[in-house]
C-alpha positions in Angstrom: -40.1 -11.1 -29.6 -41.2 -7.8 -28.4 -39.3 -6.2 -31.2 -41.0 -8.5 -34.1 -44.7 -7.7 -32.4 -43.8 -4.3 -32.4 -42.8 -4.4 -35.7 -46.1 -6.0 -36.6 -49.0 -4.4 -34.5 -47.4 -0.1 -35.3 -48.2 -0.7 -38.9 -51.9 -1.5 -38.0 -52.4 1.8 -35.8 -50.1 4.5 -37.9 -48.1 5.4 -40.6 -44.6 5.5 -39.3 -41.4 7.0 -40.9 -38.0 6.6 -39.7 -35.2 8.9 -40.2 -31.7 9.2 -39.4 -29.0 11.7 -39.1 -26.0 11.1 -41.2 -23.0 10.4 -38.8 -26.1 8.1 -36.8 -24.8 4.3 -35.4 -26.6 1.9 -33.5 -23.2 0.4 -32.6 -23.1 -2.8 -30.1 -22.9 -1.7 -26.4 -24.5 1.9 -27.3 -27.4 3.6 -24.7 -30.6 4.4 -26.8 -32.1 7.4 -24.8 -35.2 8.5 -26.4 -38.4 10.9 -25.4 -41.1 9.5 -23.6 -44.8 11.1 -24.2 -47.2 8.1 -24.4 -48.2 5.0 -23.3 -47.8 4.2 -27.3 -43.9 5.3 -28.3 -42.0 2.1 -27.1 -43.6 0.1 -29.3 -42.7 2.7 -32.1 -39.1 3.2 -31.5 -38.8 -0.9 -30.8 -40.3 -1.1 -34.5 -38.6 2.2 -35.5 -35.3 0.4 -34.3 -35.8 -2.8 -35.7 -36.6 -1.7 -38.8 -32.7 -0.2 -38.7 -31.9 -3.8 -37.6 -31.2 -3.8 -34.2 -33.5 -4.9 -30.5 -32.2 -3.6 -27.7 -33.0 -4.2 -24.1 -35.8 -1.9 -22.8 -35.5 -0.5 -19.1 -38.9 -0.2 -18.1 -41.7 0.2 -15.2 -41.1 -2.4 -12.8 -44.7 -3.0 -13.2 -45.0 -4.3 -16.3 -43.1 -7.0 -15.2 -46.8 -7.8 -13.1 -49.0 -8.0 -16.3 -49.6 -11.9 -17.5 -47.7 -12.7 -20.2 -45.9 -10.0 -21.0 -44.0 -10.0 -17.7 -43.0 -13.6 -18.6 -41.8 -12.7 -21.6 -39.9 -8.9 -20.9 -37.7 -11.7 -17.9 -37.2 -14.2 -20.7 -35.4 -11.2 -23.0 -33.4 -9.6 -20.3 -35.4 -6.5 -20.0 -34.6 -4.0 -17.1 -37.4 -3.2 -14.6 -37.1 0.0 -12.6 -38.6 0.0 -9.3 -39.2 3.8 -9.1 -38.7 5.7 -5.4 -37.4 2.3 -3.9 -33.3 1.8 -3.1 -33.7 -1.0 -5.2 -33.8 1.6 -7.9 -30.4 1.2 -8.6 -30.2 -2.5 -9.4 -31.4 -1.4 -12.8 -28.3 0.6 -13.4 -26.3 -2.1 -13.0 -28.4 -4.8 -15.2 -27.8 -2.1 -17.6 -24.5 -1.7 -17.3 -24.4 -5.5 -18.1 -26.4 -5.3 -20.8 -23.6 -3.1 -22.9 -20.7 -4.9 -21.4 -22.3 -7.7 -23.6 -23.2 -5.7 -26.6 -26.4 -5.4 -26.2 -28.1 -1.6 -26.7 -29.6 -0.3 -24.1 -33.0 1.9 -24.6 -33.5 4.1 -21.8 -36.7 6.9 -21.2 -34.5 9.3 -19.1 -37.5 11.7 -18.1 -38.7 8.8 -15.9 -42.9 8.5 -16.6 -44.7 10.0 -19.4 -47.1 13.1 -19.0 -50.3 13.7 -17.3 -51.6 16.1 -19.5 -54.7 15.3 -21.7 -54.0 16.5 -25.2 -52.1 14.5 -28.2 -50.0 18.0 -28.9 -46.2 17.7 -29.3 -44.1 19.4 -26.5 -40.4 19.2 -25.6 -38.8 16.6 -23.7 -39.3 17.6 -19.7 -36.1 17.5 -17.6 -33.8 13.9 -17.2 -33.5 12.2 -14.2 -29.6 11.3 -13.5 -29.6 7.7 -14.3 -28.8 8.1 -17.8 -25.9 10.0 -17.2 -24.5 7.7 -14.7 -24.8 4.6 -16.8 -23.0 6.7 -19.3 -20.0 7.6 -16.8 -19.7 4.0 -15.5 -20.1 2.4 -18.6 -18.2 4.9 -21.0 -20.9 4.0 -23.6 -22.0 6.4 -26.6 -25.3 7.6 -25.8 -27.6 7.8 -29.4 -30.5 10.3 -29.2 -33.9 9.0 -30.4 -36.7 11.4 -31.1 -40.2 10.2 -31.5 -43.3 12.5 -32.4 -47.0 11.2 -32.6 -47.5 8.8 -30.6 -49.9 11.2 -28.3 -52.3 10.8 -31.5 -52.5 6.9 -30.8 -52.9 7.0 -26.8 -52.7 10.3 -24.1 -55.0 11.4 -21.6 -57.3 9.4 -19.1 -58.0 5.7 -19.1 -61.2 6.1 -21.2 -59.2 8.5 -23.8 -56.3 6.0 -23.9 -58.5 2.9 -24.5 -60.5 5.1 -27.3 -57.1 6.1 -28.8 -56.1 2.6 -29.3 -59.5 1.4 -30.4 -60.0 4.0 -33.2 -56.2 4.3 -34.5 -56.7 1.6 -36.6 -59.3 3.7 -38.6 -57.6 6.9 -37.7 -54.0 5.6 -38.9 -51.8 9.1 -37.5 -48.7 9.9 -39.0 -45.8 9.0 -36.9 -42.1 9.5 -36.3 -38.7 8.4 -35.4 -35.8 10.3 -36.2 -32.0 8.5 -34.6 -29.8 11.3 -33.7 -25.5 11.2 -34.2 -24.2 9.5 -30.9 -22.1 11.7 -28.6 -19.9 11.0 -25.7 -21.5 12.5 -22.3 -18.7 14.5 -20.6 -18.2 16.7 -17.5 -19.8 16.7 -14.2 -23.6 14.8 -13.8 -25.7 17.7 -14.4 -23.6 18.8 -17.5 -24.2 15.1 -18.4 -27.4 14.6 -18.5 -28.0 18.1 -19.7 -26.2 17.2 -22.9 -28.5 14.0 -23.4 -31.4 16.2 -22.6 -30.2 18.5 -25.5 -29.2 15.9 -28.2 -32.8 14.1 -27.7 -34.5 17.3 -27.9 -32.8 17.7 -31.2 -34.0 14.3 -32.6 -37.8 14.8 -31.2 -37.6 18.5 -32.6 -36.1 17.1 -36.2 -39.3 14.4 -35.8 -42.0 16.5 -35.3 -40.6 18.8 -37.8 -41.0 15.6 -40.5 -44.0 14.9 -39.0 -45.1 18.5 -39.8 -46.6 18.3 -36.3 -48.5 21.7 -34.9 -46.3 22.0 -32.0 -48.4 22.4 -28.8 -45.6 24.2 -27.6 -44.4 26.6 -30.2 -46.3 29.6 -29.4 -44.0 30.0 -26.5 -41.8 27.4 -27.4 -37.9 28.0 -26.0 -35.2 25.2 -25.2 -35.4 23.8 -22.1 -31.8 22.8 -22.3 
């Protein structure tokens, strides 16, 4: 469901393209792991995605979960919360790990929170927390990269900003994009791990906001993080 309104309610705020590397599969039991920037950009890669056919299985802020209606409905699909800086963190590795054991996909925002900064300028993903790499190693699954770019023109900032983003997309309409990296097999020790991911999605994001013809907040001094 979340997939189909997706699908629906992107088209009514922007003007989203979606792109794909030539060697790119969304194979059954695959990890998603895509940028995180906005409030905005999983509804775009969940339409972006479903547009190539598929709906995976979202691992998400615990507290979503808490918002009427759409908690009900993220537990009726078998999305993953988090609970962030709680032991019980964990748990959602191992729903996860589920997940692709039944061939599902699993989309996962590695960076862990989106940022706090207040303008809609395109920057490079920040540094991965481990738990993408470590559903990788226990699961063995292909990880896909999934770069999104402009979804800080539909929501970023404060409350107020993000509410006025939101309001005045419709009118606005911003140009967005999704670009579905080749999948790669994560190998060596945790850090090298999740510095690969951290690479590949950089790649995708980079190819996207390319496409996008984005001005690149960070360009001026803009070097890999990788």
């Amino acid at each position: 469901m979340l997939s189909r309104i997706a699908d629906i309610l992107v088209p009514a705020v922007g003007r989203l393209a979606v792109t794909a590397d030539a060697r790119a599969e969304l194979a059954p039991g695959s990890i998603l792991a895509a940028n995180h920037t906005s409030l905005a950009d999983p509804a775009i890669v969940l339409a972006a995605l479903r547009r190539l056919g598929v709906s995976p299985v979202v691992v998400a802020a615990a507290g979503l979960w808490r918002v009427p209606v759409l908690g009900r409905a993220l537990a009726r699909e078998g999305h993953i919360p988090v609970i962030r800086n709680d032991r019980r963190a964990s748990d959602s590795l191992d729903l996860a790990a589920k997940a692709l054991e039944q061939g599902r996909l699993v989309l996962i925002y590695a960076e862990g929170g989106i940022p706090s900064r207040a303008d809609a300028g395109e920057e490079p993903p920040r540094a991965f927390r481990s738990g993408l790499a470590r559903l990788a190693l226990r699961t063995g699954a292909p990880v896909v990269p999934v770069g999104q770019a402009g979804a800080r023109r539909v929501t970023s900032g404060n409350p107020a900003k993000q509410l006025a983003g939101v309001v005045t997309a419709p009118l606005r309409r911003p140009g967005l994009h999704v670009h579905v990296g080749a999948p790669l097999t994560l190998t060596g020790d945790s850090a090298t791990r999740t510095a690969q991911a951290h690479t590949a999605v950089t790649a995708a994001w980079r190819t996207a906001a390319d496409l996008l013809g984005c001005s690149l907040a960070a360009r001026r001094d803009f070097k890999d993080t990788d």
